[in-house]
ROTILUM-727751 format. One record per residue (C-alpha): residue number from 0; residue in three letters; x, y, z. Coordinates in Angstrom, 3 decimals. Example, Ala and Ser with C-alpha at 12.3 -4.5 7.8 and 13.67 -1.06 7.14 Angstrom:
<recs>
+-----+-----+----------+----------+----------+
!   n ! res !       c1 !       c2 !       c3 !
+-----+-----+----------+----------+----------+
!   0 ! ALA !   12.300 !   -4.500 !    7.800 !
!   1 ! SER !   13.670 !   -1.060 !    7.140 !
+-----+-----+----------+----------+----------+
</recs>
This chain:
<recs>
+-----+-----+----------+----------+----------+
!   n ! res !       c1 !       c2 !       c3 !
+-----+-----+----------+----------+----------+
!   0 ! UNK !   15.792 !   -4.866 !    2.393 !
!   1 ! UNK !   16.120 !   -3.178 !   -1.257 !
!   2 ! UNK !   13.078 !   -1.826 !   -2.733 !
!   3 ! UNK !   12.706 !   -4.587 !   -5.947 !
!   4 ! UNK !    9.852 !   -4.547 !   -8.453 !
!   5 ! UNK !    8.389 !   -7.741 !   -6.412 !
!   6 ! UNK !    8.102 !   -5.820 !   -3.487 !
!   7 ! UNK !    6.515 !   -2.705 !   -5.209 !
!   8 ! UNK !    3.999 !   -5.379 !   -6.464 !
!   9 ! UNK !    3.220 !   -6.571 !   -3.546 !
!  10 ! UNK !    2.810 !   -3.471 !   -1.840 !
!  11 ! UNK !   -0.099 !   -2.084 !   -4.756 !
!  12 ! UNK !   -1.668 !   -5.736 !   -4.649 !
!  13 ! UNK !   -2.333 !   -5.361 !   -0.607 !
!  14 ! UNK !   -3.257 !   -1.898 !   -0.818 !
!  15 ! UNK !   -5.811 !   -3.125 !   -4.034 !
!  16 ! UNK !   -6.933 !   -5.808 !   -1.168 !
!  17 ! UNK !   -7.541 !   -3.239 !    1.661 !
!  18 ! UNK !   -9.250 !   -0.984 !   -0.729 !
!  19 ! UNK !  -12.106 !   -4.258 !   -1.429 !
!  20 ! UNK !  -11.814 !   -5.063 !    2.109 !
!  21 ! UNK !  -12.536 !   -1.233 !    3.062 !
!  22 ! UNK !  -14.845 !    0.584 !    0.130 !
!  23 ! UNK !  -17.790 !    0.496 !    1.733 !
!  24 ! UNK !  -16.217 !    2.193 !    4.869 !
!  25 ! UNK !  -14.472 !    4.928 !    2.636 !
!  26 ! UNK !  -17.720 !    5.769 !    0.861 !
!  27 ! UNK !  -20.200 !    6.045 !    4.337 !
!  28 ! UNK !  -16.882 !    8.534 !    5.199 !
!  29 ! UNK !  -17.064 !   10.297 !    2.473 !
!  30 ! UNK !  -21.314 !   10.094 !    2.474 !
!  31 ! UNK !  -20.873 !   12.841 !    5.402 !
!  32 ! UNK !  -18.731 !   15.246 !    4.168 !
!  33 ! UNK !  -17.835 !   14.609 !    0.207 !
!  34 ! UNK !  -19.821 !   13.088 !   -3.105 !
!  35 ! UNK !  -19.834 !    9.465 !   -1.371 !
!  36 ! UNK !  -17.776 !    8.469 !   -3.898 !
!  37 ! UNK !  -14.324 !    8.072 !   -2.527 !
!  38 ! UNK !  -14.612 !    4.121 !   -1.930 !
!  39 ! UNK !  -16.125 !    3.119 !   -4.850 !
!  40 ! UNK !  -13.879 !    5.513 !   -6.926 !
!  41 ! UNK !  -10.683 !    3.735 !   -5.700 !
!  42 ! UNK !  -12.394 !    0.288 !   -6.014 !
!  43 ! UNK !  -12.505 !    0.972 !   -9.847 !
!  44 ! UNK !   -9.060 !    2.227 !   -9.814 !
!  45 ! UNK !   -7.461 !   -0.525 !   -8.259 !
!  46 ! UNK !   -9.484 !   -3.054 !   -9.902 !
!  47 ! UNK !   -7.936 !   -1.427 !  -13.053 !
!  48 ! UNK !   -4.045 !   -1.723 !  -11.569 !
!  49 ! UNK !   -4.660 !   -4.846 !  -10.726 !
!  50 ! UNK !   -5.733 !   -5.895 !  -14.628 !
!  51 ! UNK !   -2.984 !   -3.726 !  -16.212 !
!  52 ! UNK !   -0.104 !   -5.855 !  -13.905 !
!  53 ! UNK !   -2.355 !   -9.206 !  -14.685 !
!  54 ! UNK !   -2.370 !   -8.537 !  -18.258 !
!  55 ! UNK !   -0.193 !  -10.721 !  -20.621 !
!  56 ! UNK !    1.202 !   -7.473 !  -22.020 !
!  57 ! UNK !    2.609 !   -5.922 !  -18.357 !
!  58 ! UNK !    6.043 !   -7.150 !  -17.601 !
!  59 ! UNK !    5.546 !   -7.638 !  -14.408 !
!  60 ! UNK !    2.749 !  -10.588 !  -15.360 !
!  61 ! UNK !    3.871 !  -14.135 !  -14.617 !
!  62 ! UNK !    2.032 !  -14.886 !  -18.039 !
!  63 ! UNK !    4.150 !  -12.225 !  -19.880 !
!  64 ! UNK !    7.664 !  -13.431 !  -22.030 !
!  65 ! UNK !    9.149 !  -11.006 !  -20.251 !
!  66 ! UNK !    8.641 !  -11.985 !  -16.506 !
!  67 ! UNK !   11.382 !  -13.404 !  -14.820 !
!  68 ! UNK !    9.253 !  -16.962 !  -14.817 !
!  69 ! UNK !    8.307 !  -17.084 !  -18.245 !
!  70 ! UNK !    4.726 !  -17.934 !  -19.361 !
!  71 ! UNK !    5.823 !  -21.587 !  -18.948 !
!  72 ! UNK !    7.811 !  -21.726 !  -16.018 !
!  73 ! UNK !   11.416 !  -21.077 !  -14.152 !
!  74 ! UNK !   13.407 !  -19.042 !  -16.926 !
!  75 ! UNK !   16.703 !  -17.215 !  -16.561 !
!  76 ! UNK !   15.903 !  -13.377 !  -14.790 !
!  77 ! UNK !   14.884 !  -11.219 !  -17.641 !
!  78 ! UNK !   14.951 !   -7.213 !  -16.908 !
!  79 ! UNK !   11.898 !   -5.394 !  -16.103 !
!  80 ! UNK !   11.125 !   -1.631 !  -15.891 !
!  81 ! UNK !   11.862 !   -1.790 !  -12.163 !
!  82 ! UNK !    9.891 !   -0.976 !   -9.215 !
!  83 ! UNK !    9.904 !    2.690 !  -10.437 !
!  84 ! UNK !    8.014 !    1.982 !  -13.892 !
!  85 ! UNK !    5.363 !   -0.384 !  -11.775 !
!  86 ! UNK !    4.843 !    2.268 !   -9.223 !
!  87 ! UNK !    4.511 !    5.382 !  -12.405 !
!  88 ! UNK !    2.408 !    2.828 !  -13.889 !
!  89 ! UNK !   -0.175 !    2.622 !  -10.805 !
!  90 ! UNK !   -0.571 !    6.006 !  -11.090 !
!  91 ! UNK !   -1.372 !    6.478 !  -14.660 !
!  92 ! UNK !   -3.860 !    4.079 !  -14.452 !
!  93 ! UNK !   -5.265 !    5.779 !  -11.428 !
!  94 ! UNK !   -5.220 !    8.684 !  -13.109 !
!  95 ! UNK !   -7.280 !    7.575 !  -15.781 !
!  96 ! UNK !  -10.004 !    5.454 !  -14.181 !
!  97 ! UNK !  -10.566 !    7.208 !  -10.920 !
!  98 ! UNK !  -13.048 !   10.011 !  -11.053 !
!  99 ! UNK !  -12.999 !   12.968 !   -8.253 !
! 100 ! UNK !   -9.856 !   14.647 !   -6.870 !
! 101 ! UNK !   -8.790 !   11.005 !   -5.673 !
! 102 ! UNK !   -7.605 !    9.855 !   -8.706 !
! 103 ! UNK !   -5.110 !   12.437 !   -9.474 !
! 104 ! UNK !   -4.129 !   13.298 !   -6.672 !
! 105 ! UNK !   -3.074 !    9.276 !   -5.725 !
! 106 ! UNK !   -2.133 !    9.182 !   -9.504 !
! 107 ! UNK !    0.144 !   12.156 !   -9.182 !
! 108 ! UNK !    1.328 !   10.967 !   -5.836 !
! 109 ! UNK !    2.721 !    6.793 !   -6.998 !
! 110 ! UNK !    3.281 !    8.749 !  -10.629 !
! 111 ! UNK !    6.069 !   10.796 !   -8.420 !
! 112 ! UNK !    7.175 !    8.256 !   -6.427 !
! 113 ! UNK !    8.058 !    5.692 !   -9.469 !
! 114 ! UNK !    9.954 !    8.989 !  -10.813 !
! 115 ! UNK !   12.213 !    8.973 !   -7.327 !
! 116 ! UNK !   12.877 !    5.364 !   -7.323 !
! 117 ! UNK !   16.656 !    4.463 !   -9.005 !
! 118 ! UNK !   15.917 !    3.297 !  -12.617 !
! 119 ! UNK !   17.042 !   -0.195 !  -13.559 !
! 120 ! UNK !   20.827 !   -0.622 !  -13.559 !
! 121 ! UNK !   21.476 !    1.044 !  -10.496 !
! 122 ! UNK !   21.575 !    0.217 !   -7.211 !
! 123 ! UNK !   18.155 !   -0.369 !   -5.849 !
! 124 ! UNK !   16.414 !    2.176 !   -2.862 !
! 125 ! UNK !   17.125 !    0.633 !    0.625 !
! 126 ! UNK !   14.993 !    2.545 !    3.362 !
! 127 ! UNK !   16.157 !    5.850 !    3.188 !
! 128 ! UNK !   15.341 !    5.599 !   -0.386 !
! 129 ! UNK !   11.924 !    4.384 !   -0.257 !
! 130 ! UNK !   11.864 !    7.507 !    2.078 !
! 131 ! UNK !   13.047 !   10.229 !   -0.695 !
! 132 ! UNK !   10.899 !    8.675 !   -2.666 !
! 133 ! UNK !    7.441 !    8.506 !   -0.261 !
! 134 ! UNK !    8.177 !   12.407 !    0.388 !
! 135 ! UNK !    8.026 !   13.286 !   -3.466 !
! 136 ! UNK !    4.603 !   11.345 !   -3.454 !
! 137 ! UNK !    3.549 !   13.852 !   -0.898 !
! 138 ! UNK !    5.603 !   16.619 !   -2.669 !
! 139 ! UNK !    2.826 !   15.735 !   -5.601 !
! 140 ! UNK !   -0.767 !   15.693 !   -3.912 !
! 141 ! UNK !    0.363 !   19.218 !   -2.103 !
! 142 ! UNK !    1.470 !   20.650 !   -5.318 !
! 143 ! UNK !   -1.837 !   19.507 !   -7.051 !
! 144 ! UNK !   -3.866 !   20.145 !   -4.107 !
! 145 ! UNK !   -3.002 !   22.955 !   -2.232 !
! 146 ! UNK !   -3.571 !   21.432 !    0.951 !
! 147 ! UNK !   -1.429 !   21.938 !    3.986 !
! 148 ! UNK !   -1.466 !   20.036 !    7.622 !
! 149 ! UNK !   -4.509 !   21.174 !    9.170 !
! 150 ! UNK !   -7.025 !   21.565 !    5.864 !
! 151 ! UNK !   -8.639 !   17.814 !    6.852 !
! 152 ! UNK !   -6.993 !   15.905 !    3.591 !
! 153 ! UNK !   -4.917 !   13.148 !    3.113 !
! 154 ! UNK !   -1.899 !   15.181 !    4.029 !
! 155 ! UNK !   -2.921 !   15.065 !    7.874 !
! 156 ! UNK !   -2.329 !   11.037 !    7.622 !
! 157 ! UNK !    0.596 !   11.449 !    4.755 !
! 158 ! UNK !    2.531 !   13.918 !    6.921 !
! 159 ! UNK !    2.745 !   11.994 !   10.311 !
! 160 ! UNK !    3.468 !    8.796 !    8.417 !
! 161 ! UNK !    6.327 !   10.113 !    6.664 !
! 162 ! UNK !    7.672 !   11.846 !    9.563 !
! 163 ! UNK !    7.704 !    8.806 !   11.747 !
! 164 ! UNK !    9.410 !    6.702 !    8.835 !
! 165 ! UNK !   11.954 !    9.812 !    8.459 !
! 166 ! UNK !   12.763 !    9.235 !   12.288 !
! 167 ! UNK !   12.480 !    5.648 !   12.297 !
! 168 ! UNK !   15.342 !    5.212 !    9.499 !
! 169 ! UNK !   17.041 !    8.314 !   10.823 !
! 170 ! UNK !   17.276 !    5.977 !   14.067 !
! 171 ! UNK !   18.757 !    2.775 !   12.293 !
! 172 ! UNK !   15.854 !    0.902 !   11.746 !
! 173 ! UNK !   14.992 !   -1.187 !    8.294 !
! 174 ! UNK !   12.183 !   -1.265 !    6.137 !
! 175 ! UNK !    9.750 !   -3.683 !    8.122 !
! 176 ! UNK !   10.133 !   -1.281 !   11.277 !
! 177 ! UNK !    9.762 !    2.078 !    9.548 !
! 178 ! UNK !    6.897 !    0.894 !    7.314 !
! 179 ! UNK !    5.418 !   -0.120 !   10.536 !
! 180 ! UNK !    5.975 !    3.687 !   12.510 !
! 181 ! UNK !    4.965 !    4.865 !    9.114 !
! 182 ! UNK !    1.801 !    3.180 !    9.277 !
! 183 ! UNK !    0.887 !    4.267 !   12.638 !
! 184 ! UNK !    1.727 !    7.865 !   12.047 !
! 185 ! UNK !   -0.813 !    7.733 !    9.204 !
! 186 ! UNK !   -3.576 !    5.953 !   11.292 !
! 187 ! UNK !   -2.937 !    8.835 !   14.330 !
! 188 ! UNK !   -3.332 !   11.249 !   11.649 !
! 189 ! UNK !   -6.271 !    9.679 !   10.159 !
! 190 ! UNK !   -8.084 !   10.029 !   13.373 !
! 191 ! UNK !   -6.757 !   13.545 !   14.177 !
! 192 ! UNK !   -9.064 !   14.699 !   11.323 !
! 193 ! UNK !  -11.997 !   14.288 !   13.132 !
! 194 ! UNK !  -11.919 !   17.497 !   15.084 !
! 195 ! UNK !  -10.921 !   19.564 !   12.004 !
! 196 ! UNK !  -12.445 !   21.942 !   10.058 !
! 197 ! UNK !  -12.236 !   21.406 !    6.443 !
! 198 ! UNK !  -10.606 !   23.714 !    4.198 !
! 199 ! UNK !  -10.054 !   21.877 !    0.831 !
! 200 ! UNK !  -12.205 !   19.747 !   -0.840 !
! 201 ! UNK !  -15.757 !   19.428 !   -1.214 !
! 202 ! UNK !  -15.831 !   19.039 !    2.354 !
! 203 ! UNK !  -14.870 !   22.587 !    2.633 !
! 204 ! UNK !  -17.806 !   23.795 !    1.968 !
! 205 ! UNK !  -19.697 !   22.995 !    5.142 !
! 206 ! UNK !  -17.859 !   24.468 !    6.899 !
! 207 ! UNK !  -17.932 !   24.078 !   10.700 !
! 208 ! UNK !  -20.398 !   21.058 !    9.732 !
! 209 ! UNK !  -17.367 !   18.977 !    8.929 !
! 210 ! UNK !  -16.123 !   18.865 !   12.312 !
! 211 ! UNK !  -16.361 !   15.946 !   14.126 !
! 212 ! UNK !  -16.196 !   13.324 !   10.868 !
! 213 ! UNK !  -13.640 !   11.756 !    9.657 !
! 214 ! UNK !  -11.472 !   12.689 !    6.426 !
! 215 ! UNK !  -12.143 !    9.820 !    3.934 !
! 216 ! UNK !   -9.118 !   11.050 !    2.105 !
! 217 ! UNK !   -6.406 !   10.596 !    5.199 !
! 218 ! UNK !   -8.198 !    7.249 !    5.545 !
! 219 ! UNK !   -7.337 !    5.930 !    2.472 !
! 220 ! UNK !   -4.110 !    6.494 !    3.062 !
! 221 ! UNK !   -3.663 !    4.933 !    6.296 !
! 222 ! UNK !   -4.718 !    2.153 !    4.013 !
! 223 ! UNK !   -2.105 !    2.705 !    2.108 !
! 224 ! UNK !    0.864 !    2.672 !    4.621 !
! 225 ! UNK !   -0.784 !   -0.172 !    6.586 !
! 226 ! UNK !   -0.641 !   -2.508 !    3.211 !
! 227 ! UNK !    3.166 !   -1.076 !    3.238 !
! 228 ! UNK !    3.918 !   -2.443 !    6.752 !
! 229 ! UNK !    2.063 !   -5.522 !    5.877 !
! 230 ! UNK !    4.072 !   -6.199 !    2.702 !
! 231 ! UNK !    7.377 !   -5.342 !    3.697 !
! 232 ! UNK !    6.791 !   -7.333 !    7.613 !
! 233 ! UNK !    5.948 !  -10.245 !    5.010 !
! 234 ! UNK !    8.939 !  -10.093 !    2.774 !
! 235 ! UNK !   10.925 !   -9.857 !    5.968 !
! 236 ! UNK !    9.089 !  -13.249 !    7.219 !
! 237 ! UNK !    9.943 !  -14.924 !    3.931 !
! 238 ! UNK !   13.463 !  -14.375 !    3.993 !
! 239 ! UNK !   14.729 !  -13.590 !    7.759 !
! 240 ! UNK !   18.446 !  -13.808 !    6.816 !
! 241 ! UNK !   17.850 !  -10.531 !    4.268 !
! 242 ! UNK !   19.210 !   -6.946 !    5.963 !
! 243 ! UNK !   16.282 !   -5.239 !    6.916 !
+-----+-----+----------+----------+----------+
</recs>
């Protein structure tokens, strides 16, 4: 399974989706330790992804000239910016309508990933690719953020996801299966925040008080590589003859 614009569409719509499905969750999270902010903050980011890709004027719109359907109907494949200019695209929109640090430091993060992704013209990202390319998205929130394993921030859930993706391709298996290890290593480390102290973040300053909450942060993105799994389990469903 390549990594095609379609699929990095798919991938920001269900993440969009879990984010309406889980604001209200993210913000009581981030009510205990943070500005109780962080759900309705990516709410108004993703609600703006979703109308730049809707937009007549995106590429990747089924109303736009450019997109492979046509405004009306089956056309001939025209090119497209590629999953890569979709993905830098998320993030410059996150950038720009999400306040708080999780706008740019999700901004930075898709921003760097659409950067690692093979431009159009050459051969699509298969696994291992999507892998480079989720590791310079964490490259980018540790470079902005300072944060290391351990400082209760969305590296603790970015970290273990990536790792069990790394080891899940590194042990021959496709997309669909490494999204899937992916996703679980970002829920385990979602949940391993709870005993941490913070030391980034607004949560940082109280100190031993932030023990024993979750990081809304490292929630989020277990959101993130869930709607992965879920996208790339349902591409595999929808065409079970493509290599994984």
């Amino acid at each position: 399974m390549d990594v095609d614009t379609r699929l990095a569409e798919d991938w920001v719509r269900a993440i969009a989706a879990a984010v309406e499905r889980e604001h209200e969750r993210l913000t009581e999270l981030d009510s205990a330790i943070g500005d109780g902010d962080h759900g309705s903050n990516l709410r108004r980011g993703f609600t703006a992804v979703l109308a730049v890709l809707d937009s007549p004027d995106s590429p990747d719109s089924p109303d736009s000239p450019d997109s492979p359907s046509g405004p009306s109907g089956p056309a001939a494949p025209a090119p497209d910016g590629g999953p890569g200019a979709l993905l830098t695209r998320t993030g410059s929109t996150l950038i720009s309508k999400v306040g708080g640090a999780s706008g740019p430091l999700y901004g930075k993060a898709f921003r760097a990933i659409g950067a690692a992704l093979p431009p159009p013209g050459q051969p699509p990202a298969d696994a291992a690719g999507l892998g480079e390319a989720l590791a310079a998205g964490l490259r980018a929130v540790r470079d902005l953020g300072r944060a290391a394993p351990g400082d209760k921030t969305l590296v603790d859930a970015w970290t273990p996801a990536l790792d069990a993706y790394r080891e899940a391709v590194a042990a021959g298996a496709g997309l669909p299966e490494a999204a899937a290890a992916a996703a679980g290593g970002a829920e385990r480390g979602a949940l391993d925040t709870v005993p941490l102290e913070a030391r980034k973040g607004r949560a940082s300053y109280l100190g031993p008080r932030s023990v024993g909450h979750q990081d809304p942060g490292a929630r989020s993105t277990a959101l993130l590589f869930h709607a992965l799994a879920e996208t790339t389990a349902a591409r595999a469903a929808e065409h079970p003859g493509e290599p994984a």
